[in-house]
C-alpha angles and dihedrals in degrees: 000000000000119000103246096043084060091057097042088063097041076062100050085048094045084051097042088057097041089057080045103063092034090057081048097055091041087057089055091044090060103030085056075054108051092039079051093058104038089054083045094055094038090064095044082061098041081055103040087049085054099047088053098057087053096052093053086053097052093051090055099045086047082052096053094047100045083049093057085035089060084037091053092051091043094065098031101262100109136044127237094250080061086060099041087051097050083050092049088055100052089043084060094040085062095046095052088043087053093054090046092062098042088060085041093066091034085061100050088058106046087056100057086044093059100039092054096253098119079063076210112163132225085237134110112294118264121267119231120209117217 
C-alpha cells in the first residue's frame, strides 16, 4: 500500500467518525427536545384538567348562590343589587368555564401534536378546492 494511499483514507476514516458523532449528537439533540415537549405538553394538560374542574365548581357555586340570592328578593331579604351581583357571578363563572375548556381542548391538542399523534407534516398547508 502506498503511503499516501494509507493517509487519504485515515483521513476518510477520521471524516466518516467525525459525521458520525455529529449525527449522534444531533439525535440527542432532538430526542432532549421532543421529551421536552412532550413533559411540557403533559403539564399543560394536568393544569388545564384542573382548571376545568374548578371552573365547574365555580359555576355551580355562582348558581346556588344566584338561586338564595332570587330566593332572598323574592321574599324581601335581599335587594336587587344582591341579585345583580349574584347575576353578575354566575355570568363570570361561565365565562371562566368557557375559557377552561378552550385551554382544555388547546391542550389536547398540543399534546398530540407533540407526541406525534396529528400526524401533521412540516410541509406547506393543504390546499382546499372550492
Amino acid at each position: 500500500m502506498p503511503l499516501f494511499e494509507g493517509i487519504l483514507r485515515n483521513n476518510v476514516v477520521r471524516e466518516k467518525r467525525a459525521h458520525l458523532e455529529k449525527s449522534a449528537a444531533e439525535l440527542l439533540n432532538k430526542e432532549l427536545t421532543v421529551i421536552s415537549e412532550v413533559t411540557s405538553a403533559h403539564a399543560s394538560l394536568k393544569a388545564a384538567k384542573e382548571a376545568l374542574a374548578y371552573s365547574n365548581e365555580y359555576v355551580q357555586e355562582a348558581a346556588l348562590q344566584f338561586s338564595i340570592a332570587f330566593e332572598s328578593y323574592k321574599a324581601g331579604t335581599a335587594t336587587i343589587l344582591d341579585l345583580l351581583s349574584s347575576q353578575s357571578a354566575v355570568a363570570d363563572a361561565k365565562a371562566e368555564l368557557a375559557n377552561a375548556k378552550k385551554d382544555w381542548y388547546q391542550s389536547i391538542a398540543e399534546i398530540a401534536y407533540s407526541t406525534g399523534a396529528l400526524g401533521i407534516p412540516y410541509s406547506e398547508p393543504p390546499t382546499t378546492r372550492f
